[in-house]
PyMOL Python script that loads the backbone (N, CA, C, O; Angstrom):
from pymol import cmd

cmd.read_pdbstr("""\
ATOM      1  N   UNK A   1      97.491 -10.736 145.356  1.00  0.00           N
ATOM      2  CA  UNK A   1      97.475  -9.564 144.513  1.00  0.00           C
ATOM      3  C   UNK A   1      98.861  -8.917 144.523  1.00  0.00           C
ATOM      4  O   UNK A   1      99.318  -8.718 145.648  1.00  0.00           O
ATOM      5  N   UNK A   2      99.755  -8.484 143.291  1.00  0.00           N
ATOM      6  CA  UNK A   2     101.079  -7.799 143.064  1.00  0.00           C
ATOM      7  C   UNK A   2     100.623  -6.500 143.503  1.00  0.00           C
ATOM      8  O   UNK A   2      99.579  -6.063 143.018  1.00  0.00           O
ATOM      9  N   UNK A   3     101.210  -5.881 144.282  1.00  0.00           N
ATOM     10  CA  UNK A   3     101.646  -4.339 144.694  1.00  0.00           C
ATOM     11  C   UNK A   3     102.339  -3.697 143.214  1.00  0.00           C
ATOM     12  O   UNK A   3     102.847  -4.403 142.342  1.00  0.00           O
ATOM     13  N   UNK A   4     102.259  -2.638 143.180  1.00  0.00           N
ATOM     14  CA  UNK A   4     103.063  -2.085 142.157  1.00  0.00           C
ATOM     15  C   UNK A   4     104.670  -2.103 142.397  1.00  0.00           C
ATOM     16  O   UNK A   4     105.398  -2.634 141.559  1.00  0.00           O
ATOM     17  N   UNK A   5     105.047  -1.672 143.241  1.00  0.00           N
ATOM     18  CA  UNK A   5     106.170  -2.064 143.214  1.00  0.00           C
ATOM     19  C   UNK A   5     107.041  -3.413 143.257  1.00  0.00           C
ATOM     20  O   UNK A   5     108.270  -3.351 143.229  1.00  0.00           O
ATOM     21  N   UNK A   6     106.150  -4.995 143.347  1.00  0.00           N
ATOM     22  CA  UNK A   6     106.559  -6.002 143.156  1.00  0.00           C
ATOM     23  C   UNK A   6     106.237  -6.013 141.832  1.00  0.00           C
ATOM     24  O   UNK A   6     106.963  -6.661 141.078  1.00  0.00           O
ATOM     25  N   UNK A   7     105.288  -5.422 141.392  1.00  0.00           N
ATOM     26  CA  UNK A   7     105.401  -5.328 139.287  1.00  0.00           C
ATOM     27  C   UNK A   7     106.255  -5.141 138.911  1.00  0.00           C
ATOM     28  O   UNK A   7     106.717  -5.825 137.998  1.00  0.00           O
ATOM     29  N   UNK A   8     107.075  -3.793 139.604  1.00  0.00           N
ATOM     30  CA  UNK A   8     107.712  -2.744 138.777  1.00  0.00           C
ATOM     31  C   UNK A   8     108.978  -3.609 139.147  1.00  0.00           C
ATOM     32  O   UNK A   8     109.690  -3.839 138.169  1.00  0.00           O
ATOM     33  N   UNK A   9     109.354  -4.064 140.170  1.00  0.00           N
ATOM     34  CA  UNK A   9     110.566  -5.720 140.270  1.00  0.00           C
ATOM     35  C   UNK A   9     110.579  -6.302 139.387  1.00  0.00           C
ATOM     36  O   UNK A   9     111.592  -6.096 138.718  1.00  0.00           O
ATOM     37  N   UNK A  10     109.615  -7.317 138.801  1.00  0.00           N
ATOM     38  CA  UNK A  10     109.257  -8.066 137.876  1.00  0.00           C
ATOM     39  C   UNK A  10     109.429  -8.151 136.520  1.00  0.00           C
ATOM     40  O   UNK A  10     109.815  -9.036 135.757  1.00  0.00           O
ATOM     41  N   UNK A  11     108.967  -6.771 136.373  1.00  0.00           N
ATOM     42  CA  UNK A  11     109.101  -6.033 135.166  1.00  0.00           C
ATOM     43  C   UNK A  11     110.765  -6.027 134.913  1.00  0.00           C
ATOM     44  O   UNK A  11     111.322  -6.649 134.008  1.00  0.00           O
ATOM     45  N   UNK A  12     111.143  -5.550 135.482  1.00  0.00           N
ATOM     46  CA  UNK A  12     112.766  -5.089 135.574  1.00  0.00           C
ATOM     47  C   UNK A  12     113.427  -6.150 135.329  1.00  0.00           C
ATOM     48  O   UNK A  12     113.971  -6.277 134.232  1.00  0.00           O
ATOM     49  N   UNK A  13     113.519  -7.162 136.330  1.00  0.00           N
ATOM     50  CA  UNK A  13     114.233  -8.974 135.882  1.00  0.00           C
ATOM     51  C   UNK A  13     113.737  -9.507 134.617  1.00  0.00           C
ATOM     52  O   UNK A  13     114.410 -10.179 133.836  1.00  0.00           O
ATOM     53  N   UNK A  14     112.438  -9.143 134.453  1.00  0.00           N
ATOM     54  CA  UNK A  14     112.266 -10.090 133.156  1.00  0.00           C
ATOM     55  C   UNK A  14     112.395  -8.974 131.514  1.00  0.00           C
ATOM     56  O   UNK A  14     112.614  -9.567 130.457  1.00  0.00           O
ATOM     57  N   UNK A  15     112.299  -8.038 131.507  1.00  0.00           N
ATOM     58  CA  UNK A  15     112.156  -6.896 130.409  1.00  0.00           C
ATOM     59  C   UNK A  15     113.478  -6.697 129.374  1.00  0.00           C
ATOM     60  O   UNK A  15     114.574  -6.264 129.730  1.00  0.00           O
ATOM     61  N   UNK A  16     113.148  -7.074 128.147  1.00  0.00           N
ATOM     62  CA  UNK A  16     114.162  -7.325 127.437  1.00  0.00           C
ATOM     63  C   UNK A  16     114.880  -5.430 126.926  1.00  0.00           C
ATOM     64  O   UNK A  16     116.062  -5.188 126.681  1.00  0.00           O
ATOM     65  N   UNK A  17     113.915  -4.577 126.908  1.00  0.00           N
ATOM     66  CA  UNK A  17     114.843  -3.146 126.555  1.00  0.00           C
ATOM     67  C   UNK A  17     114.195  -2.185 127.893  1.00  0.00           C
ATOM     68  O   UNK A  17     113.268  -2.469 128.651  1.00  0.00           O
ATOM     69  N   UNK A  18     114.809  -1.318 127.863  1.00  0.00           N
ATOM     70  CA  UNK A  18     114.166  -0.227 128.987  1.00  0.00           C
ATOM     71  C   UNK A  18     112.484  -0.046 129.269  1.00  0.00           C
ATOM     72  O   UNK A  18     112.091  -0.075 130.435  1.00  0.00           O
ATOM     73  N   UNK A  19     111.472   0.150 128.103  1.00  0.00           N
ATOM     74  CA  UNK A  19     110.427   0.478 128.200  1.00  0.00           C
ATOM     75  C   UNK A  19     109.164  -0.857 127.995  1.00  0.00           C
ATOM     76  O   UNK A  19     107.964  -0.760 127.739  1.00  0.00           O
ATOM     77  N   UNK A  20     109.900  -1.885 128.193  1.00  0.00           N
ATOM     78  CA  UNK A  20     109.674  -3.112 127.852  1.00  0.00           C
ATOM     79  C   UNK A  20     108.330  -3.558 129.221  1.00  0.00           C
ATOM     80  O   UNK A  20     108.498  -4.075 130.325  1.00  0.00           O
ATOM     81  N   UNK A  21     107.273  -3.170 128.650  1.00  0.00           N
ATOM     82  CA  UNK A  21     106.297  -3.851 129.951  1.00  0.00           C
ATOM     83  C   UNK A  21     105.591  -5.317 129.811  1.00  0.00           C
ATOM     84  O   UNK A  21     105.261  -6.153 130.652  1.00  0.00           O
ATOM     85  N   UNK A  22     105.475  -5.257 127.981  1.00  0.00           N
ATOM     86  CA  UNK A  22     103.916  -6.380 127.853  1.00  0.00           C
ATOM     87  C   UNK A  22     104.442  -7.298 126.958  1.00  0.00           C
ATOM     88  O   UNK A  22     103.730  -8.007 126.247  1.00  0.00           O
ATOM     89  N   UNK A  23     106.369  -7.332 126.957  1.00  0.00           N
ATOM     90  CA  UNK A  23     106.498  -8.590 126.576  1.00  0.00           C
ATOM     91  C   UNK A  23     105.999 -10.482 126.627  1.00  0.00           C
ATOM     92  O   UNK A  23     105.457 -11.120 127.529  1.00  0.00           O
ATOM     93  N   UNK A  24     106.295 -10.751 125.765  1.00  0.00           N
ATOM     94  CA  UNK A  24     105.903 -12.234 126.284  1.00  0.00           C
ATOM     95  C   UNK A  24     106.533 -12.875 127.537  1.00  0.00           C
ATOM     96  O   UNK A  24     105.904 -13.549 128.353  1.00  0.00           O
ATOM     97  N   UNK A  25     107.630 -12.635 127.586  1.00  0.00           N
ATOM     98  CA  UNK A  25     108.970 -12.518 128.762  1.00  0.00           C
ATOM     99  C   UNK A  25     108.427 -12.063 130.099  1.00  0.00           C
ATOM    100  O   UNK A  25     108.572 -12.826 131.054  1.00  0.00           O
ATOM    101  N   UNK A  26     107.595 -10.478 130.330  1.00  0.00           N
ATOM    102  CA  UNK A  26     107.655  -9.832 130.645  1.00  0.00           C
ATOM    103  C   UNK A  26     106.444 -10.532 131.865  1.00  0.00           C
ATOM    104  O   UNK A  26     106.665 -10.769 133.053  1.00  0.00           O
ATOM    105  N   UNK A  27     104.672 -10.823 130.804  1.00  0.00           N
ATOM    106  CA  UNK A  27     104.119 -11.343 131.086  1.00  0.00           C
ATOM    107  C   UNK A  27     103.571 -12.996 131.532  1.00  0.00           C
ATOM    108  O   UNK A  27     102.477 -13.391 131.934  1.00  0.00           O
ATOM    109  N   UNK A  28     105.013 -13.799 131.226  1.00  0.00           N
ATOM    110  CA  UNK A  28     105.315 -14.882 131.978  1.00  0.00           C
ATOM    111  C   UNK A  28     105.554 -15.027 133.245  1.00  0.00           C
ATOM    112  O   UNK A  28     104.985 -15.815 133.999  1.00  0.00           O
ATOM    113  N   UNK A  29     106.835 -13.885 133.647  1.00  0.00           N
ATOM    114  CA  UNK A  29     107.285 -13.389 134.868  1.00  0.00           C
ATOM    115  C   UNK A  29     105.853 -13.080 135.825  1.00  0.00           C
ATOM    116  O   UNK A  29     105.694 -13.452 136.987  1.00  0.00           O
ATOM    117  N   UNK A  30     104.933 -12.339 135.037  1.00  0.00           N
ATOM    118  CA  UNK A  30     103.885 -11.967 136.021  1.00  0.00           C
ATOM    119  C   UNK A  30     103.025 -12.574 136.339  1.00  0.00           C
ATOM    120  O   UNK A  30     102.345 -12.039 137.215  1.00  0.00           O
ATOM    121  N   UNK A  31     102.578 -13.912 135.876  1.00  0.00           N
ATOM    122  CA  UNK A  31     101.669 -14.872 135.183  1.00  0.00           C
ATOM    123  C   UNK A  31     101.936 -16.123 136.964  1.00  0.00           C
ATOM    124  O   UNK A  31     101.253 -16.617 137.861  1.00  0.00           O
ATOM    125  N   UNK A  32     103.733 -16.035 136.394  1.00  0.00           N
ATOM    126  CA  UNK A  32     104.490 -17.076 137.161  1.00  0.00           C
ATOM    127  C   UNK A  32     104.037 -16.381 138.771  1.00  0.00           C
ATOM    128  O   UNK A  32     103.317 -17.057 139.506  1.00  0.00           O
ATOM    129  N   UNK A  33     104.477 -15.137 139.174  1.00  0.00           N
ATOM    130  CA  UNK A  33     104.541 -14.887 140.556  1.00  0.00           C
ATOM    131  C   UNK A  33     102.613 -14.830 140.893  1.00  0.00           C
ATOM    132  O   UNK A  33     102.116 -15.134 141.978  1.00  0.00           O
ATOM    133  N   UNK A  34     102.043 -14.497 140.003  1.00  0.00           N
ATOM    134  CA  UNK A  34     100.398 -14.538 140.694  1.00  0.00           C
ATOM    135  C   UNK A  34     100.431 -16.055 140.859  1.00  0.00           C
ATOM    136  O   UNK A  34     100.098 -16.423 141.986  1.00  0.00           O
ATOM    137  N   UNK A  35     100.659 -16.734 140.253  1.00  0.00           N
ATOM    138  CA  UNK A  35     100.117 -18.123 140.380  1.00  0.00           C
ATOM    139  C   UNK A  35     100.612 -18.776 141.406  1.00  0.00           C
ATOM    140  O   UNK A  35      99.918 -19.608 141.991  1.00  0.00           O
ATOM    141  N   UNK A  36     101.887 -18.505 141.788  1.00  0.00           N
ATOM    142  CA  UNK A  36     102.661 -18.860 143.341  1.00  0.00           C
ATOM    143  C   UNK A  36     102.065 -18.258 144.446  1.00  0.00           C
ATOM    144  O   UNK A  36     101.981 -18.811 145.543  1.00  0.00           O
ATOM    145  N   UNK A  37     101.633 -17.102 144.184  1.00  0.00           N
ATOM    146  CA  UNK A  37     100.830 -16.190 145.522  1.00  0.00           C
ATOM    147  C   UNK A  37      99.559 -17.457 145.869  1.00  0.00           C
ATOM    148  O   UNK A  37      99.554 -18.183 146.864  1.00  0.00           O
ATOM    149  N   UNK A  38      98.342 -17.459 144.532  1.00  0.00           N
ATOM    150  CA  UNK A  38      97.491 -18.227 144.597  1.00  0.00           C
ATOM    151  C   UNK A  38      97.568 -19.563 144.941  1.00  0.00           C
ATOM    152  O   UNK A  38      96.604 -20.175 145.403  1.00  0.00           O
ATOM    153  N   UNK A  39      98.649 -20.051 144.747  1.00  0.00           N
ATOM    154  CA  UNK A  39      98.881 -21.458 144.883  1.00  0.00           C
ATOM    155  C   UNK A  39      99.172 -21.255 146.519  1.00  0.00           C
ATOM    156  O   UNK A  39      98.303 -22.044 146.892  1.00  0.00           O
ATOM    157  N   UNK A  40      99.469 -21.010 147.146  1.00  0.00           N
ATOM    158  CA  UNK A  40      99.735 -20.668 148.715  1.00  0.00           C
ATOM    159  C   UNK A  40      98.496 -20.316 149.467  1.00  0.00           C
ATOM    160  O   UNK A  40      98.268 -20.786 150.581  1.00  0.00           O
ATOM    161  N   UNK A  41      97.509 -19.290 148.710  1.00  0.00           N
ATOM    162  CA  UNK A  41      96.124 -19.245 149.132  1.00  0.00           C
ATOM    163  C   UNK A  41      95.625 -20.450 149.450  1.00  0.00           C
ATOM    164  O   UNK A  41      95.363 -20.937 150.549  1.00  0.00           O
ATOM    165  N   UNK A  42      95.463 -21.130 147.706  1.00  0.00           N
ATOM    166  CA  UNK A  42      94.943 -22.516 148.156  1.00  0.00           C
ATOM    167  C   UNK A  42      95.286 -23.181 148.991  1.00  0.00           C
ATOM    168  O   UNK A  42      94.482 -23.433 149.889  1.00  0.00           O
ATOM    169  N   UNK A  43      96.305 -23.603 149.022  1.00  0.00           N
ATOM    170  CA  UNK A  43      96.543 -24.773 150.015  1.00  0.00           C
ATOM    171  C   UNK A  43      96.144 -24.334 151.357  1.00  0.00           C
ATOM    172  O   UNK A  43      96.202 -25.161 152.268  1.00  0.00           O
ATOM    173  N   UNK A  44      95.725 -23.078 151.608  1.00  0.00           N
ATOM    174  CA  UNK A  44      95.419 -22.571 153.060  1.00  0.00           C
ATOM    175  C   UNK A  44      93.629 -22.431 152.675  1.00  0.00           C
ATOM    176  O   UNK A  44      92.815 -22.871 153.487  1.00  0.00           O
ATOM    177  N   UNK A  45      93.352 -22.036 151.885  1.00  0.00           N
ATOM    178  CA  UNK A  45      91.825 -22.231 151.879  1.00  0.00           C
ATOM    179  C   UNK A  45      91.478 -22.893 150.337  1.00  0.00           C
ATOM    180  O   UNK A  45      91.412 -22.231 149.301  1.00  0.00           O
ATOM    181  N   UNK A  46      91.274 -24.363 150.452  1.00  0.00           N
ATOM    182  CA  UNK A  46      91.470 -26.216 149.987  1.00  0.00           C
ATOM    183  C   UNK A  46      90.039 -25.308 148.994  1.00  0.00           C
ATOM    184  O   UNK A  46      90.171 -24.962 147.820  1.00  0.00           O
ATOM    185  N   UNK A  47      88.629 -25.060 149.919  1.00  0.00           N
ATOM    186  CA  UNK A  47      87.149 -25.080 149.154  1.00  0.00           C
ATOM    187  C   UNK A  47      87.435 -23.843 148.193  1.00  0.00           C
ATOM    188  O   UNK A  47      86.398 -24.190 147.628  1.00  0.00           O
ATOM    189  N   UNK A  48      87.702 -23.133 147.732  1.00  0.00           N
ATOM    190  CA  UNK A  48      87.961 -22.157 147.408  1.00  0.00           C
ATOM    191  C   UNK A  48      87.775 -22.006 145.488  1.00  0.00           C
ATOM    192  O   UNK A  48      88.522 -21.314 144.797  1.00  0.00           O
ATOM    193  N   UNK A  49      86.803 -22.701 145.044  1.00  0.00           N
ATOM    194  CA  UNK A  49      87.048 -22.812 143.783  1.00  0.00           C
ATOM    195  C   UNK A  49      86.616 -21.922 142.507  1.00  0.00           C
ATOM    196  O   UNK A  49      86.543 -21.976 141.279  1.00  0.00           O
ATOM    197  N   UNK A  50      86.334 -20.913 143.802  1.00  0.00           N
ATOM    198  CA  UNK A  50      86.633 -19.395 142.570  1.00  0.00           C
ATOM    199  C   UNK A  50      87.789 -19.066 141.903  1.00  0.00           C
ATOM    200  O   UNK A  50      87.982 -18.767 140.725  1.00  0.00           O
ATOM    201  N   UNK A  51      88.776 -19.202 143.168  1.00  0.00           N
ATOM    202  CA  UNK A  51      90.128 -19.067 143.030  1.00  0.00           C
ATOM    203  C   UNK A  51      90.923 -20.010 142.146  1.00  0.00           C
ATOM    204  O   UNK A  51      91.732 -19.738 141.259  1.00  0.00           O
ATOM    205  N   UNK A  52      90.606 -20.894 142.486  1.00  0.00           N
ATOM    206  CA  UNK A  52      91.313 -22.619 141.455  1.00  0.00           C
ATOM    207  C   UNK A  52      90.744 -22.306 139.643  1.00  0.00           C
ATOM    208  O   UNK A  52      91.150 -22.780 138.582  1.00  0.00           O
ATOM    209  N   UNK A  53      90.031 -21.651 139.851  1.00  0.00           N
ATOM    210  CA  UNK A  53      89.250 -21.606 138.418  1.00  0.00           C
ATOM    211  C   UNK A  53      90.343 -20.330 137.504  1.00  0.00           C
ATOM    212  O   UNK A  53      90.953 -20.511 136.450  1.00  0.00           O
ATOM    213  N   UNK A  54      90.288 -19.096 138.341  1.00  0.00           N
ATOM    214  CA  UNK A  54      91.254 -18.584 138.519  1.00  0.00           C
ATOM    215  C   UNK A  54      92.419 -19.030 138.031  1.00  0.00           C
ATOM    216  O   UNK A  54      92.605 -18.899 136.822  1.00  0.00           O
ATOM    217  N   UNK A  55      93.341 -19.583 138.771  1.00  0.00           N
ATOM    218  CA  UNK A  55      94.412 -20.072 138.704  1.00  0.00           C
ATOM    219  C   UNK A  55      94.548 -21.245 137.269  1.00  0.00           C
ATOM    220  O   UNK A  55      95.348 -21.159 136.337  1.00  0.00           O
ATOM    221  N   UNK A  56      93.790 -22.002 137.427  1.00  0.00           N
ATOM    222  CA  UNK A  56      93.702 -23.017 136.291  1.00  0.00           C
ATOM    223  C   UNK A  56      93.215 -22.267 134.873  1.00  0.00           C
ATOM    224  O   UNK A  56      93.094 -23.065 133.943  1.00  0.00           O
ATOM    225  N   UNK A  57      92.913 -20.865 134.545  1.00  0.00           N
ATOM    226  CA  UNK A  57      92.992 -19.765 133.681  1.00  0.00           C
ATOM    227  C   UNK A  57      94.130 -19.595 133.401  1.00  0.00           C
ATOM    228  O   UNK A  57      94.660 -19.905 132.334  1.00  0.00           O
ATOM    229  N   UNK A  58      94.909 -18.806 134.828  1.00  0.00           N
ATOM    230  CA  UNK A  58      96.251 -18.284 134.557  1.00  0.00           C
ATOM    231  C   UNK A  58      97.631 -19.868 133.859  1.00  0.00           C
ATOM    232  O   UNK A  58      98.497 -19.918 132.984  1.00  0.00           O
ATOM    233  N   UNK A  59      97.147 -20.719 134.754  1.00  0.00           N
ATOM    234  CA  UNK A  59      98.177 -21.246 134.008  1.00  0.00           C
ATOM    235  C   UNK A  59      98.475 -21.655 132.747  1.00  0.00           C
ATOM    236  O   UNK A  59      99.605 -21.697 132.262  1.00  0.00           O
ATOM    237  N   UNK A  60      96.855 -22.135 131.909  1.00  0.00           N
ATOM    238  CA  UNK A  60      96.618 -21.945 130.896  1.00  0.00           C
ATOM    239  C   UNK A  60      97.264 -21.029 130.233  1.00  0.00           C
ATOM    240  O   UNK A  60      98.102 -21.239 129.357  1.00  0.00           O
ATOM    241  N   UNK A  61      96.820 -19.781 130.710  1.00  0.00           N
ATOM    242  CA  UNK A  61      97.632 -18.925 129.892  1.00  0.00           C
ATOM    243  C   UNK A  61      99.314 -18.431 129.718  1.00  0.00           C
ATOM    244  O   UNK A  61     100.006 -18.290 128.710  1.00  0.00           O
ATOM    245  N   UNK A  62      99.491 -18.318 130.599  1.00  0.00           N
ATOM    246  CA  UNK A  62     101.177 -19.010 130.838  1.00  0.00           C
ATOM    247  C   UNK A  62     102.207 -20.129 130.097  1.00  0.00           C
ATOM    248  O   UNK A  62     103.398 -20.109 129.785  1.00  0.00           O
ATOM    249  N   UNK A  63     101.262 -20.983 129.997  1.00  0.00           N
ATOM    250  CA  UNK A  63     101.521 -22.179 129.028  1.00  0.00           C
ATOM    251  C   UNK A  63     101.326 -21.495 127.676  1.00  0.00           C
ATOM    252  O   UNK A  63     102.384 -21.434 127.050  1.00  0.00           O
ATOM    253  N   UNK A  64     100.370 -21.013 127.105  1.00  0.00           N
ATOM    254  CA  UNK A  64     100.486 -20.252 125.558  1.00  0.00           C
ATOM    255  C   UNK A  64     101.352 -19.602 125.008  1.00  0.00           C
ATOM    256  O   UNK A  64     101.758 -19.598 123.846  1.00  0.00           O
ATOM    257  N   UNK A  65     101.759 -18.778 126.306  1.00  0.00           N
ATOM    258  CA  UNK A  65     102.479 -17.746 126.037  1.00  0.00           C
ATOM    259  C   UNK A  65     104.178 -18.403 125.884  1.00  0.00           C
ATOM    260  O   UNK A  65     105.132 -18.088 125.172  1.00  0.00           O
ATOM    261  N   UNK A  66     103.923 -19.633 127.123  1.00  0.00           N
ATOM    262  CA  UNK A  66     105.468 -20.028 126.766  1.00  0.00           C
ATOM    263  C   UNK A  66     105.689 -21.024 125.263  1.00  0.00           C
ATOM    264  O   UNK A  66     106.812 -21.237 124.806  1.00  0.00           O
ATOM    265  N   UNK A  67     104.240 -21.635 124.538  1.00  0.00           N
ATOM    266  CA  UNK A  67     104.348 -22.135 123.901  1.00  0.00           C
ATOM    267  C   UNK A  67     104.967 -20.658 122.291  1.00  0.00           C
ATOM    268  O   UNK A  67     105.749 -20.497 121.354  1.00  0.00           O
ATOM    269  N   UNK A  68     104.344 -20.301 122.723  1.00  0.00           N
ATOM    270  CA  UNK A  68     104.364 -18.982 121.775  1.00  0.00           C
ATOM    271  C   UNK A  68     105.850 -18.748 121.706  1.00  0.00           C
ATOM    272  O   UNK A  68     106.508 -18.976 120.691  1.00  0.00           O
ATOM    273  N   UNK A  69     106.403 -18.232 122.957  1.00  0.00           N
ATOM    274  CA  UNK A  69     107.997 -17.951 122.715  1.00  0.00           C
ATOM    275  C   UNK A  69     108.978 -19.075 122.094  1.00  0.00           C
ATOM    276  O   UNK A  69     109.895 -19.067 121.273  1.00  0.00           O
ATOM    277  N   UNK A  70     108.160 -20.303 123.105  1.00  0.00           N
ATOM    278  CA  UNK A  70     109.396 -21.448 122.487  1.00  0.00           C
ATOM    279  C   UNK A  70     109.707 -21.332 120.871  1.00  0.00           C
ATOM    280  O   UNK A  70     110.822 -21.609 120.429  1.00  0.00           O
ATOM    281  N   UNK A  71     108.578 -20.883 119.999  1.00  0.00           N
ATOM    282  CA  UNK A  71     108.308 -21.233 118.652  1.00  0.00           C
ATOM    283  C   UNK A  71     109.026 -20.207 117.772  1.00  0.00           C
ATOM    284  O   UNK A  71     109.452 -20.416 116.636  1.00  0.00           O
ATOM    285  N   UNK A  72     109.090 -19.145 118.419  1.00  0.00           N
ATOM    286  CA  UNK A  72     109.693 -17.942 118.161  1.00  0.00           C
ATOM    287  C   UNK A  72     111.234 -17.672 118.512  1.00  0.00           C
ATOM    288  O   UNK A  72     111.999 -17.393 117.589  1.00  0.00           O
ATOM    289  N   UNK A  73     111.605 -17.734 119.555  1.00  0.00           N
ATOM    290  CA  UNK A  73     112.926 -17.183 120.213  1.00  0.00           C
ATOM    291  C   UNK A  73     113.350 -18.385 121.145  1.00  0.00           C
ATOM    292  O   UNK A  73     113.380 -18.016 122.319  1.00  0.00           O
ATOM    293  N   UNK A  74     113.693 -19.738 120.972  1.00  0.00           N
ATOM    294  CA  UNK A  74     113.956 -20.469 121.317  1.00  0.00           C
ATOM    295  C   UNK A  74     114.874 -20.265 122.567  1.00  0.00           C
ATOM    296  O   UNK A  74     114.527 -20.595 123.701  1.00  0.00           O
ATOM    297  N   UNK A  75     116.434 -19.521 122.167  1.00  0.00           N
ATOM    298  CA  UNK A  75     116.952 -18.968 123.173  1.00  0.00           C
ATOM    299  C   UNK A  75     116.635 -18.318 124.440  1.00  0.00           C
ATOM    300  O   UNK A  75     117.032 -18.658 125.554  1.00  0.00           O
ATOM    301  N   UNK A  76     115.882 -17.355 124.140  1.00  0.00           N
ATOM    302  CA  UNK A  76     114.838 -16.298 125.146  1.00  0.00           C
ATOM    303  C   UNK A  76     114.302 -17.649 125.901  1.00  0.00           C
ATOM    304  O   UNK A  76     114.644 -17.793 127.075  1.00  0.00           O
ATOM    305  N   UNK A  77     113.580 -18.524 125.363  1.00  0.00           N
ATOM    306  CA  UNK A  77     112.389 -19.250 126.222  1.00  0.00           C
ATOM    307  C   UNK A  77     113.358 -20.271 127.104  1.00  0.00           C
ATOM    308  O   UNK A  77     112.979 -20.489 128.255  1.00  0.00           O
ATOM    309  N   UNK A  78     114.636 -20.942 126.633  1.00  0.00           N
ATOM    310  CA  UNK A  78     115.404 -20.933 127.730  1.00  0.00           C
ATOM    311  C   UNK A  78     116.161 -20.528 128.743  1.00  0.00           C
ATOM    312  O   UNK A  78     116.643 -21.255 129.612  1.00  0.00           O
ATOM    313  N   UNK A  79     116.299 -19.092 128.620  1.00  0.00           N
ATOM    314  CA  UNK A  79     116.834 -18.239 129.603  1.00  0.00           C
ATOM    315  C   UNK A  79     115.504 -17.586 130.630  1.00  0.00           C
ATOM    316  O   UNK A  79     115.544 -17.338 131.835  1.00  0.00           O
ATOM    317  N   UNK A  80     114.572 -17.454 129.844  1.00  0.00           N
ATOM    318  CA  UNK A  80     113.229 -17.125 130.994  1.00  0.00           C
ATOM    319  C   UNK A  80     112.683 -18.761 131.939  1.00  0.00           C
ATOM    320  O   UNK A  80     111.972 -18.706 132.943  1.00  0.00           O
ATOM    321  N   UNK A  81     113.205 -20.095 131.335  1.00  0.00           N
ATOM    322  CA  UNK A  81     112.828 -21.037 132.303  1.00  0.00           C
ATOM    323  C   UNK A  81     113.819 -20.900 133.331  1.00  0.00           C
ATOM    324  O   UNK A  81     113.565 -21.077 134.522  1.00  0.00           O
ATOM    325  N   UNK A  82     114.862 -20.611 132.916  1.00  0.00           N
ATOM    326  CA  UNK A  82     115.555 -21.024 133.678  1.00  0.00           C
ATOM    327  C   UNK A  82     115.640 -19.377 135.253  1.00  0.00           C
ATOM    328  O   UNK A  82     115.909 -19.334 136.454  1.00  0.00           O
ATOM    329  N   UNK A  83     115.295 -18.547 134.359  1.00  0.00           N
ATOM    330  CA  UNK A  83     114.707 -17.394 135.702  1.00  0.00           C
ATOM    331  C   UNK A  83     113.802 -17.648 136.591  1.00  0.00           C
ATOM    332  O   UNK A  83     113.657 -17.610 137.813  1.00  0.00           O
ATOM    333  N   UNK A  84     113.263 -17.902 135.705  1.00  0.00           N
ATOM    334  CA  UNK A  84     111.941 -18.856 136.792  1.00  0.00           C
ATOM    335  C   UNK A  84     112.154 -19.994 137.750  1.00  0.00           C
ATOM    336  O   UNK A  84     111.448 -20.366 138.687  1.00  0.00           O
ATOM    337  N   UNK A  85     112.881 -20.291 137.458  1.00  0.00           N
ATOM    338  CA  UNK A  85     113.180 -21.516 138.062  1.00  0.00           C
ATOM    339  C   UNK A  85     114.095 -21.252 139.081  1.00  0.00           C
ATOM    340  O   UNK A  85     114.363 -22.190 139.831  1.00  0.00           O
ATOM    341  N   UNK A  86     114.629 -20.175 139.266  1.00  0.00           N
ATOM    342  CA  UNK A  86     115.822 -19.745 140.464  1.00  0.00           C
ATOM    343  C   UNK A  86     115.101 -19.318 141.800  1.00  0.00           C
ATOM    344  O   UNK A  86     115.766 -18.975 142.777  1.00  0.00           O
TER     345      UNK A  86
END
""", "prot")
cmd.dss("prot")
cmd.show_as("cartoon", "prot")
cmd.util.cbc("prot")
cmd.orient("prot")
């Protein structure tokens, strides 16, 4: 689970103008760090397939959203992989 103040991090690295919360950008960034938290759960508790169901949601959705940007702002969707990826 994100604390608010690891949001309000998140928010900040990925947010394209000042008041910028529910970008596509914005909500990749947040998409990306739950799914790393969860992915660490799992591997520590394997039976857990509330959580996997969970997770296999979020990434789904993550994937839309990046399909969405690629189609749109081509540029953007390579500068947010490559954030992610650091």
């Amino acid at each position: 689970m994100l604390t608010t103040k690891k949001k309000q991090t998140i928010i900040k690295k990925a947010q394209i103008h000042d008041k910028d919360t529910g970008s596509s950008d914005v909500q990749i960034m947040m998409l990306t760090t739950r799914i790393d938290d969860l992915s660490k759960h799992l591997k520590k508790h394997k039976k857990d397939n509330h959580s996997r169901r969970g997770l296999i949601k979020m990434v789904a959705d993550r994937r839309k959203h990046l399909k969405f940007l690629e189609r749109n702002d081509k540029t953007r969707h390579d500068a947010l992989v490559k954030k992610i990826k650091e």
